[in-house]
N, C-alpha and C positions, 0 to 999 in steps of 0.2 A: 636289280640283277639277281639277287635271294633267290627273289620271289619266282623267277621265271625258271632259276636251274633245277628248284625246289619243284615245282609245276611240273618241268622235265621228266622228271623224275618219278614221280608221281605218277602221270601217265605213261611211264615205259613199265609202271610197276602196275599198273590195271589191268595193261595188254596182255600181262605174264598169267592172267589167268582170267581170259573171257565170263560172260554174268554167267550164272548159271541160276536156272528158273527153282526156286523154291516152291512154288506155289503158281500153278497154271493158269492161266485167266481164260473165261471160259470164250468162245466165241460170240462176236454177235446176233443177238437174234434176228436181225435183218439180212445178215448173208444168204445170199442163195443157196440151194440147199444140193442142187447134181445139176451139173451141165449134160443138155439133152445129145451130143456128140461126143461123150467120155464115155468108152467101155470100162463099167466100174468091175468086170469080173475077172478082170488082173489081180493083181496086187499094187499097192502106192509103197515107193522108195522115199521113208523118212531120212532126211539127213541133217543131223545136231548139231549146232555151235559147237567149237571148242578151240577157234583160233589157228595156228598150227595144228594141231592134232586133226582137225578136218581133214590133212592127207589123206587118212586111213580110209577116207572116202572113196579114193580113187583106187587103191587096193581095192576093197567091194565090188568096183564097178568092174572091173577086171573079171573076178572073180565072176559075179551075173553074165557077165559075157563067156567064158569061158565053157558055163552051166548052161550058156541058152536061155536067158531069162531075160526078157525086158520088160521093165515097169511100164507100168500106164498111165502110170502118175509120179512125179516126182516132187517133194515138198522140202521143204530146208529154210532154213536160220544160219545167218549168219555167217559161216565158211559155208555151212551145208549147203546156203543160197546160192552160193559162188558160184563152185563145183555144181550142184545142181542142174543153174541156169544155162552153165555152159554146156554141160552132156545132153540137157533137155533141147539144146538145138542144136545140135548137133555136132557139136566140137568134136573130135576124136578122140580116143584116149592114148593115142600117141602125142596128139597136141595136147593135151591136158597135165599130162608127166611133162613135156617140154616145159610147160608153164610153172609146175610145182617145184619141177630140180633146175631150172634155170637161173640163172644167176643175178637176176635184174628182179626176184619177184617183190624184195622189196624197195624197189623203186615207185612201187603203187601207192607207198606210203605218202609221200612224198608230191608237194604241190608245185617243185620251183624244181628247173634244169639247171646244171650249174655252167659258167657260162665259159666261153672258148676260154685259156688261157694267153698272155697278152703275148703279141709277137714283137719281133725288133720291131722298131719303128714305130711303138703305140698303137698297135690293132687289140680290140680288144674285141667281145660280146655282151650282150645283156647282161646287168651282175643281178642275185637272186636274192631273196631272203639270208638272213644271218637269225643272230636268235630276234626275234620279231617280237617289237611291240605297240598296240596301240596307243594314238597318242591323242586322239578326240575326245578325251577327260581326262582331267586330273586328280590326284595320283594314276599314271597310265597304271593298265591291270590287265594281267596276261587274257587271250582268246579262250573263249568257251574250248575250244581245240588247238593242237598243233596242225591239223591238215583239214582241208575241206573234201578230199578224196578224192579230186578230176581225177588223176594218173588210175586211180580203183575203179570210176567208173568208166572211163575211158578202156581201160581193158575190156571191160565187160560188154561195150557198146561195138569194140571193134569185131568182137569175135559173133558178139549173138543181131547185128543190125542185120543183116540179109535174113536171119532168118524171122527174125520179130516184123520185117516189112511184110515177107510171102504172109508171117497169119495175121496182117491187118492188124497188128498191134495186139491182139488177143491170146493168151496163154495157152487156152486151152489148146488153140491150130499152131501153137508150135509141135518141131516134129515128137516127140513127148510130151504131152498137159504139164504144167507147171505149176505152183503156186509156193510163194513167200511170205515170212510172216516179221512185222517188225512189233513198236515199241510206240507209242503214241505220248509223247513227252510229258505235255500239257493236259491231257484225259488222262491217259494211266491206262490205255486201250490198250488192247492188242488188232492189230491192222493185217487185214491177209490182202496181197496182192495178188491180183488175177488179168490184170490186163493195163496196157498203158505202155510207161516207161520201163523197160526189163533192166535196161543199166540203174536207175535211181532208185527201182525198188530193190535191185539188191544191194545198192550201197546202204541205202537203207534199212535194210535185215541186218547188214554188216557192222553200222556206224557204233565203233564203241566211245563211250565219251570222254572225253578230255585228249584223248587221239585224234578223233573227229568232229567237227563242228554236226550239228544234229543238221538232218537232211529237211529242207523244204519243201514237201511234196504234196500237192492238193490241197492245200490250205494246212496242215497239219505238219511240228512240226517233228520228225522222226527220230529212232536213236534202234539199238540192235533188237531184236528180236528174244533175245534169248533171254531178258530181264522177264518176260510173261511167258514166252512156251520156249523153248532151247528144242523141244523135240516135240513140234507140232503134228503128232499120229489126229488129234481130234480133227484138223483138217482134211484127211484123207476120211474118216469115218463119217462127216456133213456131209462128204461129196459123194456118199455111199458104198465104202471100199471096204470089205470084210476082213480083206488082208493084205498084211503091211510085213516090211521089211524096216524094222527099226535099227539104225547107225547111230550108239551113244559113243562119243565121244571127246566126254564133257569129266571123266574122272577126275577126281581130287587131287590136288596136288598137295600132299600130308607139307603141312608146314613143318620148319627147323624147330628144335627141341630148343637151343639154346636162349635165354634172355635178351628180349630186346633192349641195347642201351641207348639208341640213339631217333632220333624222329623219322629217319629213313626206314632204319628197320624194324619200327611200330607202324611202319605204311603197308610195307611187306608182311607182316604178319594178319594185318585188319585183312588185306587182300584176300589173303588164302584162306581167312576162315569164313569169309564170306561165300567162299565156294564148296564150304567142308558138308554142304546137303547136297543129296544128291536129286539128278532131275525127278519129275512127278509125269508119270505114265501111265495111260493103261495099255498092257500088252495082252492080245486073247490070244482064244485057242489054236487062229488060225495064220497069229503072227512068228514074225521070227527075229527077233532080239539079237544083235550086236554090239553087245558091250567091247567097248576097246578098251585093252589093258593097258592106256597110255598114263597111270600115274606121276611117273616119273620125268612127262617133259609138262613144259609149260608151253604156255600160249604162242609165245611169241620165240617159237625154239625152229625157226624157219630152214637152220643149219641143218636139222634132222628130219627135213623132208621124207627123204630115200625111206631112212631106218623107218619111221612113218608108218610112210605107204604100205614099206613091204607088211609090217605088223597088222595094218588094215586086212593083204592079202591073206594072209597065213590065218587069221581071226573067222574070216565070211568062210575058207576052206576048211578049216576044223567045222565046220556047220555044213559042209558039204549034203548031209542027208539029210536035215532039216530043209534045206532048199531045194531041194530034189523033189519032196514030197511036196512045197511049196507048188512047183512048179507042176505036179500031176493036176493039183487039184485046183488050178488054175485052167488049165486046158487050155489049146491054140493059141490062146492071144497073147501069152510069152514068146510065142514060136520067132516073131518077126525079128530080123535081120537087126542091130545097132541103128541106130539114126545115122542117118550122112548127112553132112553139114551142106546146107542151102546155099544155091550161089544165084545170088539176084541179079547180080550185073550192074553197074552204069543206070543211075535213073535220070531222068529229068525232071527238074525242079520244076514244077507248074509256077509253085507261089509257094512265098519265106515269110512267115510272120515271126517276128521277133517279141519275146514277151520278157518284162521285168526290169529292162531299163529304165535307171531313174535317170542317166544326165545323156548320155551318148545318145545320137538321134540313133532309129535302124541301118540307114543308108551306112555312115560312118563302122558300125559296128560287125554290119555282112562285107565291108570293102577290109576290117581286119580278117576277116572267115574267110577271103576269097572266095564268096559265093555269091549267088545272085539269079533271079529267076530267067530261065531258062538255060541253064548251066546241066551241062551231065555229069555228073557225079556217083564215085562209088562211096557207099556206107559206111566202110572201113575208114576210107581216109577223111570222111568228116571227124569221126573221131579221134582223129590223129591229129589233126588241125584243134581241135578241143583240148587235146594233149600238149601239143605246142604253146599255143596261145594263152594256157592258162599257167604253164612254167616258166612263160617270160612274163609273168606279172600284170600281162595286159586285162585278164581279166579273173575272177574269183572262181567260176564254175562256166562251164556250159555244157547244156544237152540238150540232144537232138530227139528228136520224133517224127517218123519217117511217117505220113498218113497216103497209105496209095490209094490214085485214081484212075489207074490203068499198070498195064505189068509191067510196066518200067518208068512210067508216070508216078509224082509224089507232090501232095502235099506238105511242105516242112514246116513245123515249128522250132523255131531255137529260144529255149530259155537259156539267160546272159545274166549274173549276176556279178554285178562291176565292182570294183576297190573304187571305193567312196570315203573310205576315213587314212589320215597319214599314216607313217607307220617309221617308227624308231628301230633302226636293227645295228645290233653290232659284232665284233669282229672282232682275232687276235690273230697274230705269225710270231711264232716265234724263231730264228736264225742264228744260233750259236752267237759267235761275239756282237753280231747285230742290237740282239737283244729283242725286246717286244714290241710291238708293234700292237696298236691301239685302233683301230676304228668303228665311227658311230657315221651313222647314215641318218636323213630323214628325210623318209620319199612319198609320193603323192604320184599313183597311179592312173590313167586316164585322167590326167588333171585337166590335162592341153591337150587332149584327143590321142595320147598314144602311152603304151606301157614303159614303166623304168622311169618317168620323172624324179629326177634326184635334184630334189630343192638345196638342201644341202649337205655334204660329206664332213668330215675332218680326221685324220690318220693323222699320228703324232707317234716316231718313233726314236732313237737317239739316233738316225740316221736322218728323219726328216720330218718335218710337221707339214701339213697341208690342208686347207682349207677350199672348200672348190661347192660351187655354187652352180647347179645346171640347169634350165628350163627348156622345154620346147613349146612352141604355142606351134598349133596347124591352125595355118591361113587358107585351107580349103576343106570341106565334106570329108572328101576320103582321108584323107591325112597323111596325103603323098608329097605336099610340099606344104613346111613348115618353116619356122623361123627359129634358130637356136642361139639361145645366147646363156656364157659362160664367165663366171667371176673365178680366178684362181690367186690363189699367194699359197706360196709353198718358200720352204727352208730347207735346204740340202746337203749334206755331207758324204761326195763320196771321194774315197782314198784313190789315191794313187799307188801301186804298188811296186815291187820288184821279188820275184819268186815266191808270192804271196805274204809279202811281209809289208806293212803298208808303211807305205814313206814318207808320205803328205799325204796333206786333206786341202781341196777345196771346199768350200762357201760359197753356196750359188743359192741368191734372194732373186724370188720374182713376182713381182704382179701383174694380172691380166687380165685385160677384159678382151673377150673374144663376140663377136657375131657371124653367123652361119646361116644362109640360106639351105635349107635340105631338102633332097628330093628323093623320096625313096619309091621302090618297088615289093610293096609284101607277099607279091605271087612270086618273086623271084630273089627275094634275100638282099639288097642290094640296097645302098644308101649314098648318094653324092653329095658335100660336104661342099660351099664355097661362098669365103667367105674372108674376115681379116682380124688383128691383132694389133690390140694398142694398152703399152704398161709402158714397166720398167724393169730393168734387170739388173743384177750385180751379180760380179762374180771373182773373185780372187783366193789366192791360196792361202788358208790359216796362219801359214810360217813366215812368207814374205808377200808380197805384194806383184799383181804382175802388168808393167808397164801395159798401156794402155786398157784397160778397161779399169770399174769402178763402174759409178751408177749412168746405165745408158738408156736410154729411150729404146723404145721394143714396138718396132712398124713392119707388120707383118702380113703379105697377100697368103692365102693356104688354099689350095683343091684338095681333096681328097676323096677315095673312092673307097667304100667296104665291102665287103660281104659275106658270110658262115653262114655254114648250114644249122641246121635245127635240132636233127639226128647226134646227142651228143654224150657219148658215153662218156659215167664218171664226171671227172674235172679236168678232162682232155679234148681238144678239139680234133674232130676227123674232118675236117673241110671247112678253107674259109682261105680270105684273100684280101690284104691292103695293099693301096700306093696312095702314097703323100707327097704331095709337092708345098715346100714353102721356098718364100722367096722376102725378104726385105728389100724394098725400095729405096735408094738415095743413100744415103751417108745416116748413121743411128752414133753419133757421138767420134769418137776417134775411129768405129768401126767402118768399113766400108761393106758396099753391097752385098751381101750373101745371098746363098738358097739353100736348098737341102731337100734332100728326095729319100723316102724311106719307102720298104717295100717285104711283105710277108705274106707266106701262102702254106698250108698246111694238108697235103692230100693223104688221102688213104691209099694203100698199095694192093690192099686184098689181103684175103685171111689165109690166114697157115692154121687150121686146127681152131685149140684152144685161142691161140695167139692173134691178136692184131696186129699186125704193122703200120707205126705210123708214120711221114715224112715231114720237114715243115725244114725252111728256109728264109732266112731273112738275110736283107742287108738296109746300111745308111749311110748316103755318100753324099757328103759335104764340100762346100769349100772351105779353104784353107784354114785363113788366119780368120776366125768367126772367135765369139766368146763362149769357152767351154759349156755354157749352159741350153746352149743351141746344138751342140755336139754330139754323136753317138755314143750309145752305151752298149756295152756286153749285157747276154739277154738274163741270166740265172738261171734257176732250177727249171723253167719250162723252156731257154731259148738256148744258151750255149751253155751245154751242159757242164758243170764243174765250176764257173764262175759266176760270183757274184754280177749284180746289175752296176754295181760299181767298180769293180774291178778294171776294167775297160774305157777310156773317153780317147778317142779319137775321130779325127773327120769322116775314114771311110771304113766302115765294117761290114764283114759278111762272114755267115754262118750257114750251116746245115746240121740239121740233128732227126734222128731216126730214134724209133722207140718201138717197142714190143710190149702190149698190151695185154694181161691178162686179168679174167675177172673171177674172182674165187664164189663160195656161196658166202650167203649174208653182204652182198651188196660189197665184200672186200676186194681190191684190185691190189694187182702189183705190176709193176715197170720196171724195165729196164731198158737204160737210156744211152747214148754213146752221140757226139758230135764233134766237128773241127770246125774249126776257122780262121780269119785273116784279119787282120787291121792296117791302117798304117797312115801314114799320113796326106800323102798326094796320090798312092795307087797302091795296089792292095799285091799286084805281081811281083811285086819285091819286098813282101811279107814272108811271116815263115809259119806256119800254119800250125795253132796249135790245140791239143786235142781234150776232150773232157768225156768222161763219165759217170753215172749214177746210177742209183739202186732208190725205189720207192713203195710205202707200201701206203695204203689208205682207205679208205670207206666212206661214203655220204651217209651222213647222219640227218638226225630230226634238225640238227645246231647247222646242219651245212659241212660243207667234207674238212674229214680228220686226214689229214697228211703226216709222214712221219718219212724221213729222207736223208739218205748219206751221199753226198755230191765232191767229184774231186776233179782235177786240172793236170797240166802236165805243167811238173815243175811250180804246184802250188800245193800246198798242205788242204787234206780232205776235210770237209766241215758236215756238221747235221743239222738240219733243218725241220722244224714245226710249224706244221701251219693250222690254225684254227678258224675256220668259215674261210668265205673268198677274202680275195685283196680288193677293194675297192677305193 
């Protein structure tokens, strides 16, 4: 556990300050030397790593638009790539500022969605990564990376695939020429990209290490660019370009005066002065040099976007007449218009080859893609499906390659690289008098043909211990209908209250073995559950004993139906739906026959502004005399707002809670939450409805989301709340 906070650590302290090239490595002498369709009597737009500080890129581009100037070439490292790729085909620069001041941007970081929150009646979603470790050697030992960067490339694929289809996969026939440059792990090369995959290779320009697992691309395998050129101008001068427009913004970030006492901040200080050279360039006569005076932020300073940018702007306009002059003695071929972004439309899959699987056949793995030859398909939303799919765990990477063979006809390839080794992740909550909450996970993905295999769990808090044991095996290709089967024992204590002051506790032991036939739909989100239950149960009050129950036999038929959406901001769900039906047959000990039916749905209302609004409803409506541990519970901090999930046991509950959504920068959210509800024993109309409110603030982190929360009730004392990763 050290090892991996310490690791943490370490790589947020990398990011704070992108490589920066000391020493240029020259180009290969096998590169080609000018493409026969590049007017080289433009100028080439260099643009430099420097992590966050890349903004200032977009300030420039502004600015060139502003002057009338469009490159003829655009070349970039690392953010430069980013930015680059995306104006090189024609993103806008309205969309481009969307993207840099938006409040999701680092979400990119990030390989795993986090998953619905649970509803009354046990609805839950996919749960994600927590701090993750491998566990296919002993002593496990943290990941070359914390992310593989799907969500990074996945951006880059949704916004530039129309346009990388129209030029045949070739750089040059995007609507601006392009080229990026990375880092060759294993050689010590430097690699220019010029055709192929535009999203891989600019993850690839991008990939810093210990953040990023090093990219697989051609046989080679990659890391950022910026370790050998940070400010690749020799690219634009091979390709024959007299004049450049160079974007530095890779400045030093002067390390603290004071003494490092501690291993953290002898990490911090190696960092900085590993950046304390500046890049190596040559800039002629007929270049124009942008230094950005961005000393004072770091890398990873994504909050100051805006401030940024605008510094980029204000920087390229103090140079107003240097580019002016640029732009004389360039003649017409600046003159043309901004790129507009290509709209390819809807193609038809001719043929899908799949490359890189080691266990999943192809069939099974394009029936998780929803894709399949002869299918029309737009480009964006394969990579949205790459985006999904690879944040519910199902698989490690994927990327597309759109090869066309007619204007709305394609060849595709999908590279698939699968989770093949298990994986140990764990977890914390913290809950005022609750106290902590423990959990360790170990899961095996695509093990049985589908993502989220949880072999086994265990949570252990002074509220509850549980042990839970989960498989799915697919007894067909696609992996629409499987077989699930479930081992649980859990120990429980929750209170009985009166005006929040707890009066009793029961003791509720269970073990369970479950099996489930399932049947799902992955074109449509949906999963059908049916199937039955056979353990044991206890349950009685800590203080006294409650006639008829003690230890009963547990014979249980169960249906149940799921379904959420994918689209899932934060640690909130905006759409999703259960109904559960259980029923015991016969007589189980002194008990007679029960059921119980549970039911939760959560829609989106539409936005107000900044704000979301969210709805979500549940209830659980029992029969009568059954044994508490079969009974409904009040929801907590995600379901009836104000009360605990113990606070509540009765046969029939029902709730409604509403919530207002907002996302701040740096990936931080706040809420504010309000619900009522009803319980009671035989009917819920002769209940007195009671109400709850909250306040919450939170962030997803590299660890999984930071939660921090004040929750309170009517007629019950307010409590706080910490939660660390999901609950699982």
């Amino acid at each position: 556990m050290p090892l991996v906070i310490l690791t943490c650590l370490f790589a947020l302290v990398f990011t704070a300050l992108p490589p920066t090239a000391v020493a240029v490595q020259p180009l290969p002498s096998t590169w080609p030397e000018r493409p026969a369709d590049v007017d080289t009597s433009g100028f080439a737009l260099i643009l430099g790593g420097g992590g966050a500080r890349g903004m200032a890129h977009i300030g420039v581009l502004e600015v060139l638009e502003e002057l009338g100037l469009r490159p003829s070439l655009i070349v970039g490292t690392s953010m430069g790539s980013v930015v680059g790729s995306l104006y090189a085909s024609g993103v806008s620069l309205p969309t481009l500022k969307g993207l840099a001041l938006g409040p999701g941007l680092l979400d990119i970081f990030l390989d795993v969605e986090s998953p619905p929150a649970q509803l009354q009646g046990g609805w839950w979603g996919p749960s994600p990564h927590q701090l993750s470790l491998q566990v296919s050697r002993w002593p496990p030992l943290p990941n070359p990376g914390l992310s593989r960067g799907q969500g990074f490339e996945s951006l880059v694929g949704k916004h530039t695939g129309d346009a990388l289809f129209l030029a045949d996969n070739d750089f040059d026939h995007l609507p601006i020429p392009f080229r990026c440059v990375s880092t060759d792990l294993l050689n010590s090369s430097l690699v220019i990209h010029d055709h192929g995959s535009l999203p891989r290779a600019v993850k690839a320009s991008s990939t810093i290490p210990m953040i990023f697992y090093p990219v697989e691309f051609e046989g080679r395998q990659l890391v950022d660019g910026g370790f050998l050129d940070n400010l690749p101008v020799q690219v634009a001068r091979r390709l024959g370009f007299e004049r450049a427009i160079l974007v530095d913004v890779s400045n030093v970030h002067l390390p603290d005066k004071e003494q490092p006492t501690d291993l953290y901040q002898m990490w911090i200080r190696m960092a900085e002065l590993q950046t304390f050279f500046s890049n190596q360039y040559d800039v002629g006569d007929n270049d124009v040099l942008l230094k950005m005076p961005l000393a004072e932020y770091r890398g990873m300073n994504m909050e100051a976007a805006s401030e940024i940018l605008a510094i980029g702007h204000e920087t390229a306009w103090q140079h107003r007449d240097k580019l002016l002059e640029l732009r004389d003695a360039c003649g017409p071929v600046v003159d043309d218009p901004p790129p507009l972004t290509p709209q390819a439309g809807p193609v038809t899959l001719r043929s899908i080859e799949v490359r890189d699987l080691q266990r999943m056949s192809p069939g099974r793995a394009l029936d998780r893609l929803q894709i399949h030859p002869g299918d029309r398909l737009d480009i964006a939303t394969a990579w949205r499906k790459a985006a999904w799919l690879t944040r519910e765990s199902s698989f490690q990477t994927i990327g597309f390659q759109f090869i066309p063979v007619a204007a709305d006809t394609a060849d595709v390839i999908v590279h698939i690289q699968e989770e093949t080794r298990p994986r140990l992740e764990l977890g914390a909550s913290v809950i005022t008098d609750d106290g902590v909450a423990i959990m360790a996970r170990l899961r095996h993905d695509n093990m049985f043909g589908r993502g989220g295999s949880q072999l086994l769990s265990y949570r252990y808090s002074y509220r509850e211990a549980r042990l839970d044991a989960l498989i799915d095996q697919s007894i067909n290709g696609p992996g629409w209908l499987a077989v699930r089967g479930r081992f649980l024992w859990q120990r429980e204590l929750p209170g009985l209250y009166d005006l929040g002051k707890e009066m009793d506790r029961y003791v509720m032991r269970r073990t369970r073995f479950s099996l489930d036939l399932a049947v799902r739909s992955f074109r449509y989100n949906w999963s059908l559950y049916l199937g039955g239950d056979l353990g044991q149960t206890n349950s009685y009050l800590e203080s006294r004993a409650i006639p008829g129950t003690g230890n009963q036999p547990l014979r249980t038929f169960h249906l149940s139906l799921e379904s959420h959406g994918r689209d899932l901001p934060v640690s909130h769900p905006t759409r999703g739906a259960r109904l559960g039906y259980t029923r015991s047959p016969g007589h189980a000990g002194d008990e007679p026959d029960w059921w119980r039916t549970d039911l939760g749905w959560v829609l989106p209302i539409g936005g107000l502004g900044d704000w979301e609004p969210i709805w979500a409803t549940g209830a659980v409506i029992s029969s009568n005399d059954i044994p508490v541990v079969h009974q409904g519970r009040a929801g907590g901090p995600r379901g009836w707002v104000g009360l605990r999930r113990q606070e509540i046991i009765a046969p029939q509950i029902a709730w409604s809670r509403a919530a207002l959504q907002h996302r701040l920068s740096g990936g931080i959210y706040m809420e504010i939450a309000g619900a009522v509800g009803w319980y009671g024993e035989k009917n819920l109309s002769a209940s007195r409805p009671v109400w709850g409110g909250g306040l919450e603030a939170g962030m997803e982190s590299l660890i999984g989301p930071l939660r921090l929360g004040y929750a309170i009730a009517e007629d019950r004392p307010g409590y706080v709340y910490l939660q660390v990763g999901h609950e699982f």
